[in-house]
FIKE-335166 format. One record per atom (N, C-alpha, C, O): residue number from 0; x, y, z; residue in three letters. Coordinates in steps of 0.001 Angstrom, whole numbers, padded with zeros to 6 digits. Each point is the difference from the previous one (the first is absolute). Example, Ala and Ser with C-alpha at 12.3 -4.5 7.8 and 13.67 -1.06 7.14 Angstrom:
BEGIN
{0, {013190, -005690, 007800}, 'ala'}
{0, {-000890, 001190, 000000}, 'ala'}
{0, {000900, 001200, 000000}, 'ala'}
{0, {001036, -000019, 000665}, 'ala'}
{1, {-001386, 001069, -001385}, 'ser'}
{1, {000820, 001190, 000060}, 'ser'}
{1, {-000770, 001090, 000730}, 'ser'}
{1, {000509, 001108, 000169}, 'ser'}
***
This chain:
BEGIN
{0, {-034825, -024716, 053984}, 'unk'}
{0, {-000073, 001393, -000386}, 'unk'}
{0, {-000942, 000718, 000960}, 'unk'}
{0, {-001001, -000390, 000600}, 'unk'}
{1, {001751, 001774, -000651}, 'unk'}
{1, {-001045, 000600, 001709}, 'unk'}
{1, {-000312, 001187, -000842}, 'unk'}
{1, {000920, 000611, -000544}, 'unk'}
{2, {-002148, -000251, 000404}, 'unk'}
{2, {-000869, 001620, -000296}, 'unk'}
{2, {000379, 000924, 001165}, 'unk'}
{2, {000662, -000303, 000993}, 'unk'}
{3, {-001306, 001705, -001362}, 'unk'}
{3, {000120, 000790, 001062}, 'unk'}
{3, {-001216, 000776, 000169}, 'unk'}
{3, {-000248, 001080, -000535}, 'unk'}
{4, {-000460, -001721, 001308}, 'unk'}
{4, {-001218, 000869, 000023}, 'unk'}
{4, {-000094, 000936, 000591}, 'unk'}
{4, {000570, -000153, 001080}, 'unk'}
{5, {-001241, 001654, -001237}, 'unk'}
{5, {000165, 001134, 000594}, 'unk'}
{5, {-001519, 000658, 000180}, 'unk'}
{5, {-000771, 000143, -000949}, 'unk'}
{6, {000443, 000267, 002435}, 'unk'}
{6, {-001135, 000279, 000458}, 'unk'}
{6, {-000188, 001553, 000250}, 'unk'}
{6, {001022, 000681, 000083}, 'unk'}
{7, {-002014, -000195, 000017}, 'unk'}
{7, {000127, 001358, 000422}, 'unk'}
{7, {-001147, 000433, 000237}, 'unk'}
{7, {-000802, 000029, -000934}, 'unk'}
{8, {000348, 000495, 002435}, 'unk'}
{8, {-001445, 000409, 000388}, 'unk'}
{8, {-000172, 001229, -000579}, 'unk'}
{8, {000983, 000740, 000033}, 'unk'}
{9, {-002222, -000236, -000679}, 'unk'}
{9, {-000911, 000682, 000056}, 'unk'}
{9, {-000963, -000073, 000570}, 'unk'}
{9, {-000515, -000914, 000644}, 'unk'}
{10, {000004, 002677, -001042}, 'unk'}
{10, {-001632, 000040, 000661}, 'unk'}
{10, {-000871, -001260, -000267}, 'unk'}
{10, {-000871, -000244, 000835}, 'unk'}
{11, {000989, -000474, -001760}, 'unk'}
{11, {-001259, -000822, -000380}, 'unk'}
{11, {000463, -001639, 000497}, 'unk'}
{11, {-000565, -001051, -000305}, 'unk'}
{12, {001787, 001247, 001168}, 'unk'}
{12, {000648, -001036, 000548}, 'unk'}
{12, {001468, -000908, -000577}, 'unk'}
{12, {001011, 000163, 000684}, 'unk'}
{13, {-000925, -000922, -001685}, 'unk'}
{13, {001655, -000388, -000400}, 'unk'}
{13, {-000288, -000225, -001759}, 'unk'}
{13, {-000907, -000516, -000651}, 'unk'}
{14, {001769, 000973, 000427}, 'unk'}
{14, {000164, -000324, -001888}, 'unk'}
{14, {001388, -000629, 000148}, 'unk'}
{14, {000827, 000678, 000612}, 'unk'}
{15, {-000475, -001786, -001046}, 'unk'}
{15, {001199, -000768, 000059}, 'unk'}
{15, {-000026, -000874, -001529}, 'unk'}
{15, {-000888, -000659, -000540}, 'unk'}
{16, {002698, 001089, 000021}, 'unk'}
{16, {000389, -000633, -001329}, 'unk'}
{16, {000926, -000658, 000130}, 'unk'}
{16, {000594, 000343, 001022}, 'unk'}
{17, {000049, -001423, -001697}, 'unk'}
{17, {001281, -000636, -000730}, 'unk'}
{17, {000897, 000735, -000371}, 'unk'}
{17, {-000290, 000288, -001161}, 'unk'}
{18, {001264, 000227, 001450}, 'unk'}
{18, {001147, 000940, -000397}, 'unk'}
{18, {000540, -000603, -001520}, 'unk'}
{18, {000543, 000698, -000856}, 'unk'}
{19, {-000854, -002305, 000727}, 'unk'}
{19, {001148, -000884, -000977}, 'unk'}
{19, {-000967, -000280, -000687}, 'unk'}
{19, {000256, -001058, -000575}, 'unk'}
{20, {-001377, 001473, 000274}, 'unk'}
{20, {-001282, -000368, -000481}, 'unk'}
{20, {-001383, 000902, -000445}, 'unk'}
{20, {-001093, 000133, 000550}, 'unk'}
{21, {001612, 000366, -001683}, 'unk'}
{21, {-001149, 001410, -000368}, 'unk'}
{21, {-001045, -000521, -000245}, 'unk'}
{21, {-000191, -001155, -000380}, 'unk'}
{22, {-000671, 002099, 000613}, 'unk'}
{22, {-001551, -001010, 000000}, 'unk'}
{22, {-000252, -000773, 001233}, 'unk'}
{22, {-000749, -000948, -000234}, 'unk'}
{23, {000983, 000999, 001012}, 'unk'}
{23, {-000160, -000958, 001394}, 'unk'}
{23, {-000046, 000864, 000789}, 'unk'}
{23, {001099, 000377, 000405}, 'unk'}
{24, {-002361, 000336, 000177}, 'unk'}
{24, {-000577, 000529, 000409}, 'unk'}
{24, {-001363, -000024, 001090}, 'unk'}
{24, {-001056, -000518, -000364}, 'unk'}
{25, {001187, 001044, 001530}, 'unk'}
{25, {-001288, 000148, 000404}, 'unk'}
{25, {-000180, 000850, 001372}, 'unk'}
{25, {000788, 000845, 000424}, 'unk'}
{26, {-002045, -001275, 000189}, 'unk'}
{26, {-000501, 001131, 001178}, 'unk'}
{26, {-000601, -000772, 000906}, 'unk'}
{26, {-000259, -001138, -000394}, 'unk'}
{27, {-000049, 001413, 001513}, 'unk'}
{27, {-000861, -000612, 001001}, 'unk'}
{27, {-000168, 000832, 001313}, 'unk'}
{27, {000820, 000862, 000317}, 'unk'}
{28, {-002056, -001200, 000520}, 'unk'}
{28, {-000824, 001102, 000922}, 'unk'}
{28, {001684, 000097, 001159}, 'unk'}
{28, {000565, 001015, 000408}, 'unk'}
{29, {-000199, -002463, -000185}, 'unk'}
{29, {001086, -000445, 000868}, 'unk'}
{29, {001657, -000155, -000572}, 'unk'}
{29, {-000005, 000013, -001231}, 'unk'}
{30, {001024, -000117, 001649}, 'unk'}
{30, {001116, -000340, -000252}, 'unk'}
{30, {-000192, -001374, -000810}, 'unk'}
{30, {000210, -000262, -001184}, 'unk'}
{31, {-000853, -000795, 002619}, 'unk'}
{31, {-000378, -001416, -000730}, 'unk'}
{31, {-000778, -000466, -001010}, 'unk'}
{31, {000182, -000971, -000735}, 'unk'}
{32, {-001380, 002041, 000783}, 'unk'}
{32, {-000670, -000387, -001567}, 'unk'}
{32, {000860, 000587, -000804}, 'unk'}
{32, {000047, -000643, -001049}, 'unk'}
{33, {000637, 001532, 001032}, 'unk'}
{33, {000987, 000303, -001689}, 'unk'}
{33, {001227, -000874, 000101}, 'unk'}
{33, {000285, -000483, -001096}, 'unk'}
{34, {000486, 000149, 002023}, 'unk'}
{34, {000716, -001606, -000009}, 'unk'}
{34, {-000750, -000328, -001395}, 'unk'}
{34, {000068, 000300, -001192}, 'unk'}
{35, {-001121, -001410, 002421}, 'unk'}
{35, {-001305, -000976, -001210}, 'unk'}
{35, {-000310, 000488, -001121}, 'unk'}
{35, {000002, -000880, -000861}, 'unk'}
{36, {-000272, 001898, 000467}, 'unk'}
{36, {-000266, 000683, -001199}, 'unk'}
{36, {001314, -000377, -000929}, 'unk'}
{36, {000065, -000708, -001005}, 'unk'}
{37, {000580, 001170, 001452}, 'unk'}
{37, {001832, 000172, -000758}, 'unk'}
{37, {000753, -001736, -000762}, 'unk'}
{37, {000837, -000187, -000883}, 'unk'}
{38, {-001632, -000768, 001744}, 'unk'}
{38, {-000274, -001122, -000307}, 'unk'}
{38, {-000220, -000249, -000949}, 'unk'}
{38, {000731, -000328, -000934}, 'unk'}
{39, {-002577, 000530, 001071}, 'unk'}
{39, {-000440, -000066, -001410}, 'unk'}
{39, {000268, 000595, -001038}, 'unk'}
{39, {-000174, -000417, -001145}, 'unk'}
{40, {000628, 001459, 001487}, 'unk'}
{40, {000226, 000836, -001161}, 'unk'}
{40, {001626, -000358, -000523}, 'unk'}
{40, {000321, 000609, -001020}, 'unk'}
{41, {000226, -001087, 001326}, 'unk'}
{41, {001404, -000435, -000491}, 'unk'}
{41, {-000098, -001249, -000922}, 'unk'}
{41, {000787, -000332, -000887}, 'unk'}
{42, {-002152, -000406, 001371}, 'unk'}
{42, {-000537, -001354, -000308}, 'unk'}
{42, {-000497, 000395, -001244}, 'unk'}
{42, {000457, -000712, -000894}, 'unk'}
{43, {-001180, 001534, 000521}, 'unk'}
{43, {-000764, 000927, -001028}, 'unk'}
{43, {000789, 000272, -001241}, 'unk'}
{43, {-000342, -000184, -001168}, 'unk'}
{44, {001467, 000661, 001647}, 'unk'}
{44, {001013, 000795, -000524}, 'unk'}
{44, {000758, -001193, -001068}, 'unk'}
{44, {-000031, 000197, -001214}, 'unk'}
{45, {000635, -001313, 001732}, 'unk'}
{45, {000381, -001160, -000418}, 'unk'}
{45, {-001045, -000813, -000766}, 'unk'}
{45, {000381, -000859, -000795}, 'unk'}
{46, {-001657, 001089, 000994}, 'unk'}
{46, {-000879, -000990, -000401}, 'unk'}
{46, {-000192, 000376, -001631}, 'unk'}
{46, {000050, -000691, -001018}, 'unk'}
{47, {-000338, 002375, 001308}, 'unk'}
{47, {-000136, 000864, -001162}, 'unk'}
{47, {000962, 000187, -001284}, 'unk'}
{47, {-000319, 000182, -001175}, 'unk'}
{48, {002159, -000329, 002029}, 'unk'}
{48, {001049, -000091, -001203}, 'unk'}
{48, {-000290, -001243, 000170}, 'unk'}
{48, {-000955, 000333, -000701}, 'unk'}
{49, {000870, -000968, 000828}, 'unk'}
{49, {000059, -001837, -000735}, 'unk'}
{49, {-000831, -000217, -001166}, 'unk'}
{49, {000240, -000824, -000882}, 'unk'}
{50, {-001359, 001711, 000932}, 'unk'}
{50, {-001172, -000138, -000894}, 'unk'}
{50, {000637, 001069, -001516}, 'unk'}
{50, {000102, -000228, -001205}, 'unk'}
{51, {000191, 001358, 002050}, 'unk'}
{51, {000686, 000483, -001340}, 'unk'}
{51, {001298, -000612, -000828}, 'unk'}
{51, {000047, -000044, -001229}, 'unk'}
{52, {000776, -000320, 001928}, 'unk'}
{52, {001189, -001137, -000347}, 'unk'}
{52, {-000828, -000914, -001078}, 'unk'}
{52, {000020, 000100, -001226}, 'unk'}
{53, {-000639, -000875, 001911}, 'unk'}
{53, {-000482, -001138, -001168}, 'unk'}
{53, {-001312, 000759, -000888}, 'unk'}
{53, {-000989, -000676, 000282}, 'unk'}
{54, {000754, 001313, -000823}, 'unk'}
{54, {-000495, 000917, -001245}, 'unk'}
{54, {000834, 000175, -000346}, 'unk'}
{54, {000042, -000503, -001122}, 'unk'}
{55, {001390, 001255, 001500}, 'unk'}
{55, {001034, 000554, -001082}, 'unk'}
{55, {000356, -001268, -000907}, 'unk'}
{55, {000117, -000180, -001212}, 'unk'}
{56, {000011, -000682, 002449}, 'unk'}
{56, {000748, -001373, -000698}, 'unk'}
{56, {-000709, -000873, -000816}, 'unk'}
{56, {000587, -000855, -000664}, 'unk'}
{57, {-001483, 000955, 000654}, 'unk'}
{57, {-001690, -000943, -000626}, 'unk'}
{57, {000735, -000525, -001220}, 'unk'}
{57, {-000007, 000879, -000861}, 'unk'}
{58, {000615, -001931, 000470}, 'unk'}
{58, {-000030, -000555, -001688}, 'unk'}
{58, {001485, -000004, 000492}, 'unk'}
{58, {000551, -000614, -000914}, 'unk'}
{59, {000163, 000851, 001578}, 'unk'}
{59, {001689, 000324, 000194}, 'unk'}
{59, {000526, -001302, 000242}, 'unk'}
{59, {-000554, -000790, 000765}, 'unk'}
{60, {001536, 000552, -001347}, 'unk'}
{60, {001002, -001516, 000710}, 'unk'}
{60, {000650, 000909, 001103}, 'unk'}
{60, {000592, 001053, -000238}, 'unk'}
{61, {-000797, -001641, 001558}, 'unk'}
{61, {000622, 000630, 001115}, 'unk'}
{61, {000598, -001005, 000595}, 'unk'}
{61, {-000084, -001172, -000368}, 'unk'}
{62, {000753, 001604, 001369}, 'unk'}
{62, {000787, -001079, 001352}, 'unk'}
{62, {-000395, 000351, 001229}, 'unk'}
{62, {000744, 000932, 000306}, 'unk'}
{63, {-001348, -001100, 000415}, 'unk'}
{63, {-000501, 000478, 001311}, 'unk'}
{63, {001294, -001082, 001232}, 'unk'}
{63, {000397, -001161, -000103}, 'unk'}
{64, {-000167, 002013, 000929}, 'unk'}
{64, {000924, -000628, 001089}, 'unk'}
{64, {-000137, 000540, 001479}, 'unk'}
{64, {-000477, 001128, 000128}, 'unk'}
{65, {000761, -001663, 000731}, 'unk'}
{65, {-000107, 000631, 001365}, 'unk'}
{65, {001158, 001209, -000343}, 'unk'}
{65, {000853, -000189, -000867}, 'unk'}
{66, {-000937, 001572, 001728}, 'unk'}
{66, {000898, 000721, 000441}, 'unk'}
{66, {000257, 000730, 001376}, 'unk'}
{66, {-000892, 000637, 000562}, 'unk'}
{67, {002123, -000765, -000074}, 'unk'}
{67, {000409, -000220, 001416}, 'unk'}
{67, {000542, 001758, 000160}, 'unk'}
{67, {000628, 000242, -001032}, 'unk'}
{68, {-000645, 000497, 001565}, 'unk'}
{68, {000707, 001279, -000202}, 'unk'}
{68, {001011, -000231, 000810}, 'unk'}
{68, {001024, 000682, -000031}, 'unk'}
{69, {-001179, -001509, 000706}, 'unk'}
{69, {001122, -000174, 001178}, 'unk'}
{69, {001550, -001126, -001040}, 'unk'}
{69, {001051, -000276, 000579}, 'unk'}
{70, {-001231, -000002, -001539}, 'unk'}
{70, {001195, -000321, -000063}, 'unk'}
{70, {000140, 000226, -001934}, 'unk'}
{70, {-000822, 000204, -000894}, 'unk'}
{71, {001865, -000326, 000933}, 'unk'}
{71, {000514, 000567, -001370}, 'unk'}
{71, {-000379, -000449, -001082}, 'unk'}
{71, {000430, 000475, -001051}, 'unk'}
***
């Protein structure tokens, strides 16, 4: 699965987001530090719904499984 990350200079240098991914967000002085930023912050982003996921589910009989977007 491929994201689409999207950059854009300003005065204060690049703010770059996740198009496929709200909340995945960030900025940097350079192109390359908001790359790196966009990283972490995608890393953030996932770390954060995982944590909310398992609260909703807390006490739940669940099934957890890999999922592939790439195939049906």
């Amino acid at each position: 699965m491929k994201l689409t990350a999207v950059f854009m200079a300003v005065p204060e240098g690049y703010i770059g987001f996740v198009e496929e991914l709200p909340g995945a967000n960030t900025q940097g002085d350079t192109l390359e530090e908001a790359r790196q930023n966009l990283h972490e912050a995608v890393q953030m982003v996932l770390d954060a719904n995982r944590e909310l996921s398992a609260k909703a589910i807390a006490g739940q009989t669940v099934s957890r499984e890999p999922f592939d977007l790439a195939s049906p």
